[in-house]
LOKOL-812385 format. One record per residue (C-alpha): residue number from 1; residue in one letter; chain; z, y, x. Coordinates in nm, 2 decimals, always signed. Layout:
BEGIN
R, pos, code, unit, Z, Y, X
R, NUM, A, A, Z, Y, X
...
This chain:
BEGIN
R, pos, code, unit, Z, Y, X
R, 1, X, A, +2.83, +0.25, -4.54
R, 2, X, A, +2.50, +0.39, -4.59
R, 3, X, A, +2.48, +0.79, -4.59
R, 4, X, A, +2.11, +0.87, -4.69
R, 5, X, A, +1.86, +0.69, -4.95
R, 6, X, A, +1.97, +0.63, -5.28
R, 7, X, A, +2.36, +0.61, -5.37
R, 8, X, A, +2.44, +0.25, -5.44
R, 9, X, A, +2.66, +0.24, -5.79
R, 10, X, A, +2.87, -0.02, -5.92
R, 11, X, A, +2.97, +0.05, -6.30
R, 12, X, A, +3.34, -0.15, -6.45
R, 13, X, A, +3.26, -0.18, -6.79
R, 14, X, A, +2.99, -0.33, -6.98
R, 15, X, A, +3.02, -0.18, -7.32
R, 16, X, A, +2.91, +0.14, -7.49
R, 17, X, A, +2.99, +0.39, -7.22
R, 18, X, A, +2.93, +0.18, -6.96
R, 19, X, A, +2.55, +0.16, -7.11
R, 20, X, A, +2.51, +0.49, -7.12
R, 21, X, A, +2.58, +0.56, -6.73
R, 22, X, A, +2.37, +0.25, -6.68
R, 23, X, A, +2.04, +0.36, -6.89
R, 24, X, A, +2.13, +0.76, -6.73
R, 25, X, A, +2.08, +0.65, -6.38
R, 26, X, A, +1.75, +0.47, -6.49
R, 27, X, A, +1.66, +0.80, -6.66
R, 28, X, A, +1.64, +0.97, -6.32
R, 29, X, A, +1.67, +0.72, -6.04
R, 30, X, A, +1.55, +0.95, -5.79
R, 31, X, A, +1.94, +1.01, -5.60
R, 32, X, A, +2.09, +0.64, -5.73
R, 33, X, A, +2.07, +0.30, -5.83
R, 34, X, A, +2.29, +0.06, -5.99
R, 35, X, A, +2.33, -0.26, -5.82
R, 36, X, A, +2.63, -0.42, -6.01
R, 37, X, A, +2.86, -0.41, -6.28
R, 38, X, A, +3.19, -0.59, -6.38
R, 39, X, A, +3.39, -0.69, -6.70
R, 40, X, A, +3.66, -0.95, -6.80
R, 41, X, A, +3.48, -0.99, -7.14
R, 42, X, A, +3.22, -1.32, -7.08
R, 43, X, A, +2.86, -1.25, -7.16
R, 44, X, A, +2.90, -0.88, -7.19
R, 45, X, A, +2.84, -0.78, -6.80
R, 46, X, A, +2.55, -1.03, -6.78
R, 47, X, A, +2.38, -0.87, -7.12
R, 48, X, A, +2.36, -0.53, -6.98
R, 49, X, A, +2.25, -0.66, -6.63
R, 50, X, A, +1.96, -0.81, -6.80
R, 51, X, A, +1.92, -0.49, -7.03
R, 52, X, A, +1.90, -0.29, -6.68
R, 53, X, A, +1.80, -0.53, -6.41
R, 54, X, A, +2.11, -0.48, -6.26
R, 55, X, A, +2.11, -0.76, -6.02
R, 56, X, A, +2.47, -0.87, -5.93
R, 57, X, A, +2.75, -0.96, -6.19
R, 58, X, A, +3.11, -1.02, -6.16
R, 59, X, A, +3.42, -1.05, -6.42
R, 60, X, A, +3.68, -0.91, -6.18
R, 61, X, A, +3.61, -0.56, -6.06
R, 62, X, A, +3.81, -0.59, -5.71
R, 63, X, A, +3.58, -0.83, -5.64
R, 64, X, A, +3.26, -0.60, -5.69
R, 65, X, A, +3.50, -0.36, -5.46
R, 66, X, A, +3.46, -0.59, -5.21
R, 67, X, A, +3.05, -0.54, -5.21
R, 68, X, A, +3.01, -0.34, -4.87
R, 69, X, A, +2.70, -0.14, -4.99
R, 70, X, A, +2.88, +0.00, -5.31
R, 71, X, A, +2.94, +0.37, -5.27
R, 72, X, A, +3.00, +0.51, -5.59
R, 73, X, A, +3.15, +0.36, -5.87
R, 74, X, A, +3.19, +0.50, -6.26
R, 75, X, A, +3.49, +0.34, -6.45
R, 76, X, A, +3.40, +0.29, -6.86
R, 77, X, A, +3.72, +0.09, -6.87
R, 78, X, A, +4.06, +0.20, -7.14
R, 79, X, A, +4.22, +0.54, -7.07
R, 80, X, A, +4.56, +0.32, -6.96
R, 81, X, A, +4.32, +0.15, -6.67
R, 82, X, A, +4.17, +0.46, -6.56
R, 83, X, A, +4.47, +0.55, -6.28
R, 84, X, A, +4.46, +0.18, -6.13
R, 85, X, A, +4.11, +0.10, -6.10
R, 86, X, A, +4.06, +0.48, -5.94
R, 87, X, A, +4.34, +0.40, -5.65
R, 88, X, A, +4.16, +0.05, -5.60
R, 89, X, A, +3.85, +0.21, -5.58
R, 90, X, A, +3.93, +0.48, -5.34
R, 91, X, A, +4.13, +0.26, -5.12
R, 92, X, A, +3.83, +0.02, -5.09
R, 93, X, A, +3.64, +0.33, -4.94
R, 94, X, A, +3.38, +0.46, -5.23
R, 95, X, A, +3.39, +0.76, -5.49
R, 96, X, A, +3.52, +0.75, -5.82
R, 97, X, A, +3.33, +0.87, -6.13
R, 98, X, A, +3.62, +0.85, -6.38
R, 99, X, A, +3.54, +0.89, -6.76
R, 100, X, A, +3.74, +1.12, -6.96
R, 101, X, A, +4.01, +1.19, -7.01
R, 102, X, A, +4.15, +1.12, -6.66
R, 103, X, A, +4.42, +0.94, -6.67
R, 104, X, A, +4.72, +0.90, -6.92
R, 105, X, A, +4.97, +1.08, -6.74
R, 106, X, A, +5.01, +1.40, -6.48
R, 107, X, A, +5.18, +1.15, -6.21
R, 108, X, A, +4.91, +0.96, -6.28
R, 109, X, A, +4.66, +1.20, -6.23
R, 110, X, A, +4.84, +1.32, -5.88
R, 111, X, A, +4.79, +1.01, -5.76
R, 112, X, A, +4.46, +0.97, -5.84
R, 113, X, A, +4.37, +1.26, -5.66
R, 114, X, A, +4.56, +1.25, -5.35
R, 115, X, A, +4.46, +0.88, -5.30
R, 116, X, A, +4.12, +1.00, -5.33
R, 117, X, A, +4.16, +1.30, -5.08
R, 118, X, A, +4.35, +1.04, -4.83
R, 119, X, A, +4.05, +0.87, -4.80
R, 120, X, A, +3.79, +1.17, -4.76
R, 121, X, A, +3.67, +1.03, -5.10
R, 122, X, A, +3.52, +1.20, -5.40
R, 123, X, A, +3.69, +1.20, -5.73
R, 124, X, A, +3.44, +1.29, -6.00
R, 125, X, A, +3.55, +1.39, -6.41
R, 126, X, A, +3.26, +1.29, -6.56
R, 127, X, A, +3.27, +1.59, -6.85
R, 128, X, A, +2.85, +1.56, -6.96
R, 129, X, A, +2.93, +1.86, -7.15
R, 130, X, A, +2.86, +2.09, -6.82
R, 131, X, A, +2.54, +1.95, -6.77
R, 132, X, A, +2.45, +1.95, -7.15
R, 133, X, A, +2.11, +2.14, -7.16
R, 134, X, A, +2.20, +2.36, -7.43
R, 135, X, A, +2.56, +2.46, -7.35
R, 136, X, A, +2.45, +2.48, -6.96
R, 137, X, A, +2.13, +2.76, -7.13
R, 138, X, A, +2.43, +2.93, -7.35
R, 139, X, A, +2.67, +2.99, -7.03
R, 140, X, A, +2.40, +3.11, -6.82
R, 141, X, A, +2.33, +3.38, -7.09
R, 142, X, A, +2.65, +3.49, -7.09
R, 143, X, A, +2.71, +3.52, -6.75
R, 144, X, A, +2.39, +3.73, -6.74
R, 145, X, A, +2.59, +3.99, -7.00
R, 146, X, A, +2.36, +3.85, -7.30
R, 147, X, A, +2.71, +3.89, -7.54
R, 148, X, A, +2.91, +4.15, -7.37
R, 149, X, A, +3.25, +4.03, -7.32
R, 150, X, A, +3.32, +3.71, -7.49
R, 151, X, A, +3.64, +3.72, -7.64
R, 152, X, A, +3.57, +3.35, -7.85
R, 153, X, A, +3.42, +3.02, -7.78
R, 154, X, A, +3.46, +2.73, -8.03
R, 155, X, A, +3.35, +2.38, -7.95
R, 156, X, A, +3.38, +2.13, -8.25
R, 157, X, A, +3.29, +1.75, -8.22
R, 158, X, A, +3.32, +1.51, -8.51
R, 159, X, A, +3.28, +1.20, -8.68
R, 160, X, A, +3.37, +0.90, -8.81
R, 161, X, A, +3.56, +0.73, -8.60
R, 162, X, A, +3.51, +0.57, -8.20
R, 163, X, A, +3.29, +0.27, -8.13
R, 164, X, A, +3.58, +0.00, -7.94
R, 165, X, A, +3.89, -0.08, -8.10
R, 166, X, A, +4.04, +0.02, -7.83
R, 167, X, A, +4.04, +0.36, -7.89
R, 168, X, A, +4.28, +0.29, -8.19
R, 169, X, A, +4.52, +0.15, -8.01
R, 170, X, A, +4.75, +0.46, -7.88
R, 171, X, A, +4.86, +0.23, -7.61
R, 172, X, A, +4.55, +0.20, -7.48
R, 173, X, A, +4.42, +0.53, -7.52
R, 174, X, A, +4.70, +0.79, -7.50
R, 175, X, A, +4.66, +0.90, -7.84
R, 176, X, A, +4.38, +0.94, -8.09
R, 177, X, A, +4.13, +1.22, -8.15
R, 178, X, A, +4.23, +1.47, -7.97
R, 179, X, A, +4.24, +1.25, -7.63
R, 180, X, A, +3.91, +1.10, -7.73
R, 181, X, A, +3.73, +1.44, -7.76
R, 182, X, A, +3.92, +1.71, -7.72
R, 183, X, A, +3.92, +1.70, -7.37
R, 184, X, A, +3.57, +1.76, -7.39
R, 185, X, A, +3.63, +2.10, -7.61
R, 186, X, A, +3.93, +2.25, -7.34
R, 187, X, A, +3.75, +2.13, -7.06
R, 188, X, A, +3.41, +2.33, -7.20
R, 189, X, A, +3.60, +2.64, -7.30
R, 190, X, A, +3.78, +2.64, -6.94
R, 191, X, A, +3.38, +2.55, -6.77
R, 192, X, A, +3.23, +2.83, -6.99
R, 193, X, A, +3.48, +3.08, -6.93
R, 194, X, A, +3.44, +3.08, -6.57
R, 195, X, A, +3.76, +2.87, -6.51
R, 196, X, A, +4.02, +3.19, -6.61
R, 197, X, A, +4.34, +3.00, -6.64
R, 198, X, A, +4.48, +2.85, -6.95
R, 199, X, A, +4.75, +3.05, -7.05
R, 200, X, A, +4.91, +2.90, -7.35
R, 201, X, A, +4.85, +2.60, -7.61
R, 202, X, A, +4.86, +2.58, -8.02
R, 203, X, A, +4.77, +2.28, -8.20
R, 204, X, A, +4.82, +2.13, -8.50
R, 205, X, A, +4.69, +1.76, -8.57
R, 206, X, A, +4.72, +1.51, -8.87
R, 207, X, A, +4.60, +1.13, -8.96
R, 208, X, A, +4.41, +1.19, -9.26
R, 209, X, A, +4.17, +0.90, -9.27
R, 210, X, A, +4.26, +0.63, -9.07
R, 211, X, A, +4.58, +0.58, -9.07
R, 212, X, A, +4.53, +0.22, -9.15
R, 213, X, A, +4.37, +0.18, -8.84
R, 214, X, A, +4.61, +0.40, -8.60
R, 215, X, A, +4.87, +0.54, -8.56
R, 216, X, A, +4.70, +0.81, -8.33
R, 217, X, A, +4.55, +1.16, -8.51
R, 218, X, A, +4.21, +1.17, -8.67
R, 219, X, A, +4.17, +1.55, -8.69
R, 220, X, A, +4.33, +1.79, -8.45
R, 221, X, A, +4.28, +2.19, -8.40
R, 222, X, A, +4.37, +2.33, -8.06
R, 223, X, A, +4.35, +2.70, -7.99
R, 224, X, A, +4.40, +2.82, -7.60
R, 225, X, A, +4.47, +3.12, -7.49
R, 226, X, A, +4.32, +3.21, -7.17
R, 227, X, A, +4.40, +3.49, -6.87
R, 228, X, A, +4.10, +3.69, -6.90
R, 229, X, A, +4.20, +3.75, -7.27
R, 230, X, A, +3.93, +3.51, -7.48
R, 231, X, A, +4.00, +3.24, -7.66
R, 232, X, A, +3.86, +2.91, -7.72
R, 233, X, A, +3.89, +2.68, -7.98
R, 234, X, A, +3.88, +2.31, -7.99
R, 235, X, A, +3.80, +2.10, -8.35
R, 236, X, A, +3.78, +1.75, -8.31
R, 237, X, A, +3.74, +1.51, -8.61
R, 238, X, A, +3.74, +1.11, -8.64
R, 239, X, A, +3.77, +1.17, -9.02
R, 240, X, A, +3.42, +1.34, -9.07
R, 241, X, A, +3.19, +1.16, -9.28
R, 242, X, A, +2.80, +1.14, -9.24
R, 243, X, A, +2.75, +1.10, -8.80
R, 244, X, A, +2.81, +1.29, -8.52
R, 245, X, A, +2.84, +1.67, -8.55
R, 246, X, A, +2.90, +1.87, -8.18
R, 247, X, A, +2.82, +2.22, -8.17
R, 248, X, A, +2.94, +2.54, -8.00
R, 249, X, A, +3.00, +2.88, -8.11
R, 250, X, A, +3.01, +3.20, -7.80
R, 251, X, A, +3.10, +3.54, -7.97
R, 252, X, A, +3.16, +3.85, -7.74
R, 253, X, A, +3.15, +4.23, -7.81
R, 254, X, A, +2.76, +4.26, -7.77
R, 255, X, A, +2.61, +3.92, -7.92
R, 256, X, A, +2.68, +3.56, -8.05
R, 257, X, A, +2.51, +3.24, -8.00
R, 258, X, A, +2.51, +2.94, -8.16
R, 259, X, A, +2.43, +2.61, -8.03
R, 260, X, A, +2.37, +2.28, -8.24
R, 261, X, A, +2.35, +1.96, -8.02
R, 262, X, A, +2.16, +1.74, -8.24
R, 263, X, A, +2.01, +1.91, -8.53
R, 264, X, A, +1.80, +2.11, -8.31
R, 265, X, A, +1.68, +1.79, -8.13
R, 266, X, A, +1.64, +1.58, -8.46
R, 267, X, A, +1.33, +1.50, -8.69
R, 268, X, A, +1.47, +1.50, -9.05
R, 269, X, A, +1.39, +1.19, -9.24
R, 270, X, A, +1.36, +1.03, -9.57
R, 271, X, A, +1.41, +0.63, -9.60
R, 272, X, A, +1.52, +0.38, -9.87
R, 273, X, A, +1.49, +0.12, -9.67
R, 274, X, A, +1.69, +0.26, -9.39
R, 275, X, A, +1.60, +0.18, -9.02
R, 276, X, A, +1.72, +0.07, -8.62
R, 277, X, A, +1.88, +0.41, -8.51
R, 278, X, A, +1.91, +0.75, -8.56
R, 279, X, A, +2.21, +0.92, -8.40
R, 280, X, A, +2.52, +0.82, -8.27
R, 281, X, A, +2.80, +0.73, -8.50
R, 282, X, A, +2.57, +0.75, -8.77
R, 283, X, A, +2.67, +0.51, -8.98
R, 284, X, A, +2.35, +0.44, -9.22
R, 285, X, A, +1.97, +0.50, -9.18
R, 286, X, A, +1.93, +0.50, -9.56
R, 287, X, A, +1.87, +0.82, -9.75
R, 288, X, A, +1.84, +1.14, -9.57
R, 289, X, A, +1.91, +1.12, -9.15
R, 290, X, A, +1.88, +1.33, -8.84
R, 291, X, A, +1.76, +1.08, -8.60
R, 292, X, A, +1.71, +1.22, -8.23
R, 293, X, A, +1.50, +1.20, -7.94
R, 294, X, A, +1.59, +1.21, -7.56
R, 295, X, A, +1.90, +1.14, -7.66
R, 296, X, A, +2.13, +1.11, -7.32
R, 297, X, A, +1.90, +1.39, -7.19
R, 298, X, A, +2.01, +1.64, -7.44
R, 299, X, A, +2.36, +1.53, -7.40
R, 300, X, A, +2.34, +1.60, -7.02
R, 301, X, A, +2.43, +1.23, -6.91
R, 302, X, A, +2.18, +1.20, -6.63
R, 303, X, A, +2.20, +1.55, -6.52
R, 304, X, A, +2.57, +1.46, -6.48
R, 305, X, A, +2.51, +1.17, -6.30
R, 306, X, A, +2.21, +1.25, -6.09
R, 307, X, A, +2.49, +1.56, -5.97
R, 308, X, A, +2.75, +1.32, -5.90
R, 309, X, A, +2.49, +1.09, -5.63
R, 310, X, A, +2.40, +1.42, -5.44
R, 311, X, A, +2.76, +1.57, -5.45
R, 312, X, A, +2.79, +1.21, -5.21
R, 313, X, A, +2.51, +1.27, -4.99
R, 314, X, A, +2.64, +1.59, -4.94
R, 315, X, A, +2.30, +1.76, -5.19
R, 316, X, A, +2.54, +1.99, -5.36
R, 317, X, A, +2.93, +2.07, -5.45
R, 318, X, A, +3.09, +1.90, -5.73
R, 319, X, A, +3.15, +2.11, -6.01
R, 320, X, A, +3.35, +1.83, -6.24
R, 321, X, A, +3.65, +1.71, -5.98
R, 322, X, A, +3.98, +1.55, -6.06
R, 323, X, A, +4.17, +1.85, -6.05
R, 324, X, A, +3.97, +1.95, -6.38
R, 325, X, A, +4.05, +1.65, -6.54
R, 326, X, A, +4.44, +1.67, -6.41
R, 327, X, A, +4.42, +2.03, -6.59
R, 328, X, A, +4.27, +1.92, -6.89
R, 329, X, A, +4.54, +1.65, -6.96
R, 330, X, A, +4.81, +1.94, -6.89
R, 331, X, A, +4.63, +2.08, -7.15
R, 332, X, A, +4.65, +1.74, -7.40
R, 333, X, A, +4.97, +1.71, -7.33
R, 334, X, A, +5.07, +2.02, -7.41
R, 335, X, A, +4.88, +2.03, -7.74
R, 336, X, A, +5.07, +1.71, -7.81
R, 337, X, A, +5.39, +1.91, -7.79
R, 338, X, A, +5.29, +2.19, -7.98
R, 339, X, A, +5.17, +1.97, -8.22
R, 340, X, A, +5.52, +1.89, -8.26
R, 341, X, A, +5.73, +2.14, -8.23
R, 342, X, A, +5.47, +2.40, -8.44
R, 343, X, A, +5.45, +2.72, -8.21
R, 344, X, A, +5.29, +2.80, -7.86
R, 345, X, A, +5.31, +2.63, -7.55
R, 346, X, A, +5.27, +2.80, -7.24
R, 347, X, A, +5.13, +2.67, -6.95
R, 348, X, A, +5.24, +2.48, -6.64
R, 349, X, A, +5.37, +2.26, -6.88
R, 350, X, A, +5.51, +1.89, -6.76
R, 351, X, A, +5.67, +1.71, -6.95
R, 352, X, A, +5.89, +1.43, -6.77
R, 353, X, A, +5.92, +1.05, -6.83
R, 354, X, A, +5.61, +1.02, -7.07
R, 355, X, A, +5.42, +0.69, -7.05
R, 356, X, A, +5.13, +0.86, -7.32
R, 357, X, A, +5.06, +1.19, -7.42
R, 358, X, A, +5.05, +1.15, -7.81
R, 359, X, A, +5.47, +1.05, -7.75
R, 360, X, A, +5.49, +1.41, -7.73
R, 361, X, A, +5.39, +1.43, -8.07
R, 362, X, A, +5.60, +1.14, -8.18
R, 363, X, A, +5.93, +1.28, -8.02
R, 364, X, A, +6.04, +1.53, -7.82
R, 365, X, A, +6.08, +1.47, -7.46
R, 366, X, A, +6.39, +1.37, -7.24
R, 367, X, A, +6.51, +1.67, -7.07
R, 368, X, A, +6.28, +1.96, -7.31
């Protein structure tokens, strides 16, 4: 296997997310390339290896495994596949980029990582939201003192509802909002708070919208409680009307700051007629939108994975690992308890003989 030039990346996956890592490595091919991708679904690998020039296509992905030069490969696929195709991947000798949230369960998630450290492999989280401009600008203020001590960061993310039907499927995902998103709100709070442990969970989550659609939760709030004595707290929403809102909020004893991910990145229009795009999620062009510009920049998606190609040449140390993404679905699952139950949960929580996080919602637990 090759160890200097660019990183050669196989993607599994072909739709939305897989896109975005696709078009992100594009955005700054200077550490990577993408030289094939794989999906079950016909037509749907081959669209997106035209859209990219990706030049090789296959329909199993332990076939592309088989591809010598591969080093890297990112996995877009269903939470429920993310365990599986990880060990596959990392006993077929290349580095994982697993999307969020890691896995479905904390055995899971073990076994992910160990695999990966058997075979001197890297296992990447791929959480964009440390390499989000904005956030990355707001953390570096406040480790230079800008707000004192911070004693509260909020991160909020919400909208109407995922892009693949798979997310509504609990057996696919793992649950509903909360899984989809909220792993990006406790993994930001634990990132931006300089990784002080997570010492106990509160959540309380509801279907509100979509129950029609899922049995999952379509609005959750999860407050942590944190060693260093701050707090963060996580809003997630698949029930919000009118596109994509993500935003953070940093209070401390000496200053605040507030960071909008879109509207500060979006040109306020007018149209009747409506138009192509404007945002994500956005669900009409007519009337009054927010479309944006540089859009996977300002979410941090090449950043993220130009990081990942020189963490595997060695360029620099990987600050999103699996053992961030095995904490944060500690975390999940303890929310999903708490949810429950309606007090605090405090942390090492594990929960024994779960197949999905959201059944500790549903039901309590053998054995708790």
């Amino acid at each position: 296997m090759a160890n200097k030039g660019k990183v050669k990346v196989g993607i599994i996956g072909s739709q939305f997310e897989a896109d975005i890592h696709a078009a992100s490595f594009q955005i700054m091919p200077e550490e990577a390339e993408v030289v094939a991708v794989s999906s079950p679904t016909p037509g749907h690998p081959e669209e997106l290896a035209r859209k990219y020039g990706i030049p090789r296509v296959f329909h199993d992905y332990r076939e592309m495994l088989k591809e010598k030069d591969i080093e890297m490969v990112t996995i877009t696929a269903p939470n429920r596949l993310h365990a599986p195709m990880t060990i596959d991947t990392a006993r077929a000798g290349k580095h994982v980029v697993c999307e969020k949230p890691l896995c479905m369960t904390l055995e899971e998630a073990d076994q992910m990582i160990d695999t990966c450290k058997q075979q001197g492999l890297h296992l990447f989280y791929a959480e964009e939201l440390f390499f989000t401009p904005k956030y990355v600008k707001a953390k570096e203020m406040a480790d230079q003192g800008a707000f004192g001590k911070v004693y509260l960061v909020k991160q909020s993310e919400k909208h109407f509802g995922p892009h693949a039907p798979w997310f509504w499927d609990v057996e696919q995902s793992g649950g509903g909002v909360l899984m989809d998103m909220g792993c990006h709100g406790i993994a930001f709070c634990y990132w931006f708070l300089n990784r002080s442990s997570i010492k106990s969970v509160y959540c309380q989550m509801g279907t509100y919208a979509h129950g029609d659609r899922t049995r999952g939760e379509d609005n959750s709030i999860c407050i942590l409680e944190f060693e260093n004595g701050a707090v963060g707290l996580v809003e997630d929403s698949w029930a919000r009307r009118g596109g994509m809102d993500d935003c953070i909020e940093v209070y401390g004893n000496g200053g605040v700051t507030y960071a909008d991910l879109h509207m500060g990145n979006a040109l306020p229009t007018y149209s009747e007629s409506g138009y192509g795009y404007a945002v994500e999620k956005a669900p009409t062009t007519q009337g009054w939108t927010y479309p944006v510009f540089e859009e996977l920049w300002n979410y941090g998606f090449p950043q993220e994975m130009r990081h990942f190609a020189r963490c595997v040449r060695g360029k620099e140390e990987p600050i999103a690992t699996g053992e961030v993404g095995r904490l944060v679905q500690e975390v999940l699952c303890a929310a999903y308890q708490s949810a429950r139950l309606g007090c605090k949960v405090r942390l090492p929580f594990r929960p024994q003989r779960v197949k999905k996080p959201i059944d500790l919602w549903w039901a309590a637990p053998a054995g708790q």
